[in-house]
C-alpha positions in Angstrom: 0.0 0.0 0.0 0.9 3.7 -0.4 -0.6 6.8 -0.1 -0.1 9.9 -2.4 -1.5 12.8 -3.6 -4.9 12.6 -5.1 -5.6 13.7 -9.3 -8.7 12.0 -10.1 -12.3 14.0 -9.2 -14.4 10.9 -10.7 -12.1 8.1 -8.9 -12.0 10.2 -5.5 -15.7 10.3 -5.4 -16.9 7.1 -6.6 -14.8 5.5 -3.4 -16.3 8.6 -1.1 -19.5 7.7 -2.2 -19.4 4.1 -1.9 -19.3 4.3 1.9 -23.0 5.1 3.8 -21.5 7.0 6.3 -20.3 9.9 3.9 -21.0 13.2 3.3 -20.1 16.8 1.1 -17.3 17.2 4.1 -15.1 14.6 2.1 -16.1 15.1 -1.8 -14.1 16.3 -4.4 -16.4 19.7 -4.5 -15.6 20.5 -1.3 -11.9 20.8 -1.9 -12.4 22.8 -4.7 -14.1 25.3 -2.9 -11.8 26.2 -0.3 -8.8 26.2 -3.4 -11.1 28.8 -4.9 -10.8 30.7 -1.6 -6.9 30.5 -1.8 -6.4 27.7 0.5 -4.1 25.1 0.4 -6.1 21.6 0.2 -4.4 19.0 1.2 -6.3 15.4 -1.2 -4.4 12.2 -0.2 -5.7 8.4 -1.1 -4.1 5.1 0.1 -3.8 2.6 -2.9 -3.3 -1.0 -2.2 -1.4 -3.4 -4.7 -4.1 -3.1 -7.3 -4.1 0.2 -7.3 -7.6 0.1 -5.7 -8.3 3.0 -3.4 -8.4 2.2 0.2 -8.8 5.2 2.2 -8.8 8.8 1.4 -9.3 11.9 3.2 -9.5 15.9 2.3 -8.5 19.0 4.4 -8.0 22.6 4.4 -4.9 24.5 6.3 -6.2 27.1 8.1 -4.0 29.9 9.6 -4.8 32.0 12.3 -2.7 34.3 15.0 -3.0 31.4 17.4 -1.5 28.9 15.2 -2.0 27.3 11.6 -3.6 24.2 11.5 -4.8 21.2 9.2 -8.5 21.1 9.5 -10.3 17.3 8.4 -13.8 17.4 8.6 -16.1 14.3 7.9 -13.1 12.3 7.8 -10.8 9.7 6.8 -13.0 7.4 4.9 -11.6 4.2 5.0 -12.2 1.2 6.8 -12.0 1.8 10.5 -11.6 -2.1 12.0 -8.4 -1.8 9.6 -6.3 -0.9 12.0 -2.8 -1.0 10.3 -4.6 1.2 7.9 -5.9 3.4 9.8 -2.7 3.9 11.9 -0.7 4.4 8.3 -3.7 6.7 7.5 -2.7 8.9 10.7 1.1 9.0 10.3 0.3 10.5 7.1 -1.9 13.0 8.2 0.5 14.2 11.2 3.0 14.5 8.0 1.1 16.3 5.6 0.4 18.4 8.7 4.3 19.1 9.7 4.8 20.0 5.6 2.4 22.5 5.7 3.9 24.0 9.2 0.8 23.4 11.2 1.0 23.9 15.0 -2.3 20.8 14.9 -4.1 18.7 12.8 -8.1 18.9 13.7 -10.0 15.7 12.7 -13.6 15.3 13.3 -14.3 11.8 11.6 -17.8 9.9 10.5 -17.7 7.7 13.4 -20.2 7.6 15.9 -19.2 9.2 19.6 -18.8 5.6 22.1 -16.0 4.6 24.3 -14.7 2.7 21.9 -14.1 5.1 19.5 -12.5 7.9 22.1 -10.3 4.8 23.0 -9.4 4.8 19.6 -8.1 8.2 18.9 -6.3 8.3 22.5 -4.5 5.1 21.1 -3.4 7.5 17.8 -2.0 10.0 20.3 -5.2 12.4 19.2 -6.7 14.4 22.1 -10.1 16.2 22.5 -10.5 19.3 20.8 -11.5 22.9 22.7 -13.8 24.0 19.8 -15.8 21.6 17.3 -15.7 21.4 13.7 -18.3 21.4 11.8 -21.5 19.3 12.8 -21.0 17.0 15.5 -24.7 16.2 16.6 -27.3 15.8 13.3 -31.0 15.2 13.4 -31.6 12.8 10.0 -34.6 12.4 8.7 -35.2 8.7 6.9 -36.3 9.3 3.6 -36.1 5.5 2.5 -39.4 5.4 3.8 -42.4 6.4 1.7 -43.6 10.0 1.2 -46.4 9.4 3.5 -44.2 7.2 6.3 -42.0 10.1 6.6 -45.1 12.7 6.6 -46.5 10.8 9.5 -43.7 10.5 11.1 -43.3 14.5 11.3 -44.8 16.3 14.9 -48.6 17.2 14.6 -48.0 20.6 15.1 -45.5 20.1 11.5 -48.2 18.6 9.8 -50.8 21.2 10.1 -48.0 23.5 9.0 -46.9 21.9 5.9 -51.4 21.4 5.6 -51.8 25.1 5.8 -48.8 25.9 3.5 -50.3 23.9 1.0 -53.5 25.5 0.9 -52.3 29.2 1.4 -52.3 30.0 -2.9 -50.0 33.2 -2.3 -47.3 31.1 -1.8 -45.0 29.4 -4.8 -41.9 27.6 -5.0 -39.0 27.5 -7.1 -35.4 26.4 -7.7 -32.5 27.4 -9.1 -29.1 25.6 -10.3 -27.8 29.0 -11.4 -24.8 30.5 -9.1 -26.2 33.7 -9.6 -29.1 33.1 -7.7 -26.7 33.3 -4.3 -27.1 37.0 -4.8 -30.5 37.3 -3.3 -30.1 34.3 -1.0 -26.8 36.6 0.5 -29.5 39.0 1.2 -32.2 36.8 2.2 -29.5 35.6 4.7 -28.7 39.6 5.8 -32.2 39.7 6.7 -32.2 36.5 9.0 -28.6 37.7 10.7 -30.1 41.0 11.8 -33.6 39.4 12.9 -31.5 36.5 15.0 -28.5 38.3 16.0 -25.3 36.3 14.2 -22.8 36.8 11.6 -23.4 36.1 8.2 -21.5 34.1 5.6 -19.9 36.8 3.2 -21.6 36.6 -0.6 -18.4 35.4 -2.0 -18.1 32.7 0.5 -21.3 31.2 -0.2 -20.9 32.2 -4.0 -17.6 30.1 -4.5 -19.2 27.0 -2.3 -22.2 27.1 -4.8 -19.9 27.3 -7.6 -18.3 24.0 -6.6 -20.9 21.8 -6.3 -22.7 23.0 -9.2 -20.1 22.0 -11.6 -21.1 18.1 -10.6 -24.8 18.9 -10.5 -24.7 18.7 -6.5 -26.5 21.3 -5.0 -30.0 23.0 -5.2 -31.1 26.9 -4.2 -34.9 26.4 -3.1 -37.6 29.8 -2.7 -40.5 30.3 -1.5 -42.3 33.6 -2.2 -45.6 34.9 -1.0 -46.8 37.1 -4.4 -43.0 37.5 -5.3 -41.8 38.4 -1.8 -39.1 36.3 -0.6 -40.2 34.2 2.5 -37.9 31.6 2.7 -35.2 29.9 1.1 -32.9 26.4 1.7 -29.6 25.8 0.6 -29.0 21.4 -0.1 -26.4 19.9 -1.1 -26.4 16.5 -2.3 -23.5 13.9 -1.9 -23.7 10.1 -1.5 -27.0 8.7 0.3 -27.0 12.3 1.7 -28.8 15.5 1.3 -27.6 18.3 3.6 -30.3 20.8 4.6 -27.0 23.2 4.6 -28.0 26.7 4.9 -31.2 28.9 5.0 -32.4 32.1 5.6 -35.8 33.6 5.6 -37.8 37.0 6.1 -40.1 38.3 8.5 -43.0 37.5 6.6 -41.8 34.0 6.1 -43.2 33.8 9.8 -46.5 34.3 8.4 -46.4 32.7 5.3 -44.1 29.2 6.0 -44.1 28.3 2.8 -40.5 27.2 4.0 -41.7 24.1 4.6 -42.7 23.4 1.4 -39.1 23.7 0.7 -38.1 20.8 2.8 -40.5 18.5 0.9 -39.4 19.7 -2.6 -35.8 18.9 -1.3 -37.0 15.5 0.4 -38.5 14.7 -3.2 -35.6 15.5 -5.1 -33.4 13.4 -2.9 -35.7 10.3 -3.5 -35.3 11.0 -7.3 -31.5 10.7 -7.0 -31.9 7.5 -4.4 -30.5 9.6 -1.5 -31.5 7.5 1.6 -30.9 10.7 4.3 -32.2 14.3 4.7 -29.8 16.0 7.4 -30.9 18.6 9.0 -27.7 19.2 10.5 -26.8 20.3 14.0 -29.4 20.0 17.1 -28.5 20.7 20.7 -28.9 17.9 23.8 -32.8 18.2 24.2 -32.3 19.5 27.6 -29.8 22.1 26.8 -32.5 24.8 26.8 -29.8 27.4 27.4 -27.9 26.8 23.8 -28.5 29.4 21.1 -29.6 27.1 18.8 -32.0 25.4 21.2 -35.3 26.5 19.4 -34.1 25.7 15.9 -32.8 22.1 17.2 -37.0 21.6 18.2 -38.2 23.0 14.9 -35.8 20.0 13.6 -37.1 17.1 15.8 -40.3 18.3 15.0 -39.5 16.2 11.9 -39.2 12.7 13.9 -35.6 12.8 12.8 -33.2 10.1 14.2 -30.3 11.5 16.3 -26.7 11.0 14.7 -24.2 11.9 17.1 -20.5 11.7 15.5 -17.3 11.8 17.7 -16.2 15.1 18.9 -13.5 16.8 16.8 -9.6 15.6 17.7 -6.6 17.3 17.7 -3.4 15.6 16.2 -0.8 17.9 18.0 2.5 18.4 16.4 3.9 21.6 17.8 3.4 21.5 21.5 4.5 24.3 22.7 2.0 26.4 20.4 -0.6 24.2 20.3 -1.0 24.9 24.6 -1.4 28.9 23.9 -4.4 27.7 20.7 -5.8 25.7 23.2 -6.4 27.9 25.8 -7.5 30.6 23.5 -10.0 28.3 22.0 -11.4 27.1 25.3 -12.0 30.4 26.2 -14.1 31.6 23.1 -15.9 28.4 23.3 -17.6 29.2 26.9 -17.6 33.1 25.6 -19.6 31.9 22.6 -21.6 28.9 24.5 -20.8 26.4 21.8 
């Protein structure tokens, strides 16, 4: 076996994709858009003896003040009861790590969070990491079942939303393929960030991320208007046996008028179409941490009898000591500043 730099987009995600586990976090797209960004993406594959990919894995270097780092997000893929492959799989990330002068490596993988698992990682020489990265605790809606096994399945309060919705003839829906389209969702997003209180993704941000998966026909821009007015509108990416319910953003009259939902079904029945088993919803909060920012919008999610996915927390592969104690600290601070 060896592992080297990966060239080919169609290999790479043919063997992403094969695994159930996967998501965006590892595909080919998802590189591309932080290279359009001006990072350096680090693509590696193992290759056994028949040249038949193994493993692979796809990260970003990040530099900050406190330290540049390698960040790995949904990630290795490979064959985790492998365990000579997974330790080979390691050394080479704490490498590619040292060449690209990072303080740490941060690895938040698709494995479930269990003893066995932390056990795992503290074997590697990995330790827990002061700040997450990205998703660690989805709520995943099933949509092997049938249309009507998932619509019963949702809260009854959901139901006599998406019923009114459907009856309210202001309301129409649409989607868009076109990167363009990210101009008014940037501003449909402005709106929400004011209402809610958080920072929003910059237009060019979200512009380049569209622009990525577009290119292999893997995302969708969905609207909902109420006579022309924006209400809502849901940002999906689809990778795998996955759709990700990535971003949204809606208006104050969206509140009124949820034609929203309507988006979540029009996304649900595209997925179907492409025989996508999962609709994630992406992060939730413990049900009784009532305190959490995102506590109301982690009901609104389990509202949709979604099944609760908790991956392993994100892992730090330390390779410069001595820095990596002042990231720490600084970390674990803006983590209790920021409740997160």
């Amino acid at each position: 076996m060896k592992i080297i730099d990966a060239t080919d987009q169609k290999k790479w995600d043919k063997f992403v994709t094969s695994h159930d586990e996967a998501n965006f976090l590892q595909s080919w797209a998802w590189g591309e858009f932080h290279e359009s960004r001006g990072k350096t993406v680090v693509r590696r594959i193992a290759i056994d003896e028949k040249n038949k990919i193994v493993a692979a894995y796809v990260g970003q270097v990040e530099t900050a003040k406190r330290g540049t780092y390698l960040a790995i997000a949904g990630g290795p893929i490979l064959d985790w009861s492998d365990k000579k492959l997974v330790k080979s799989i390691f050394a080479d990330i704490k490498e590619q790590g040292k060449k690209q002068h990072c303080v740490f490596v941060r690895v938040r993988p698709q494995i479930t969070e269990c003893d066995e698992n932390r056990k795992l990682f503290a074997d590697l020489g990995l330790k827990p990491a002061p700040m997450y990265l990205s998703v660690e605790y989805a709520g995943v809606v099933d949509i092997s079942k049938t249309k009507d096994e998932v619509f019963a399945g949702f809260s009854q309060s959901l139901r006599h939303g998406f019923r009114k919705a459907h009856k309210d003839e202001g309301i129409t829906t649409e989607v868009s393929t076109d990167p363009k389209s990210v101009h008014e969702f940037y501003q449909t997003q402005m709106e929400t960030a004011t209402r809610h209180k958080f920072v929003a993704f910059s237009e060019d941000f979200l512009q380049k991320q569209f622009e990525a998966f577009a290119k292999y026909d893997e995302i969708r821009l969905y609207t909902a208007r109420y006579e022309g007015k924006v209400l809502a509108q849901n940002y999906i990416i689809f990778y795998g046996d996955e759709a990700s319910y990535h971003y949204a953003a809606s208006t104050a009259l969206g509140m009124k008028h949820r034609g929203g939902l309507l988006l979540h079904e029009m996304a649900m029945d595209d997925a179907r179409a492409r025989g996508i088993k999962r609709y994630n919803l992406w992060g939730i909060t413990d049900v009784d941490d009532k305190k959490h920012r995102f506590y109301g919008v982690s009901c609104f999610k389990r509202s949709f009898g979604v099944y609760e996915l908790k991956y392993l927390h994100a892992h730090d592969l330390i390779i410069e000591p001595g820095k990596y104690r002042i990231s720490y600290i600084i970390e674990k601070v803006r983590a209790k500043i920021r409740h997160v």
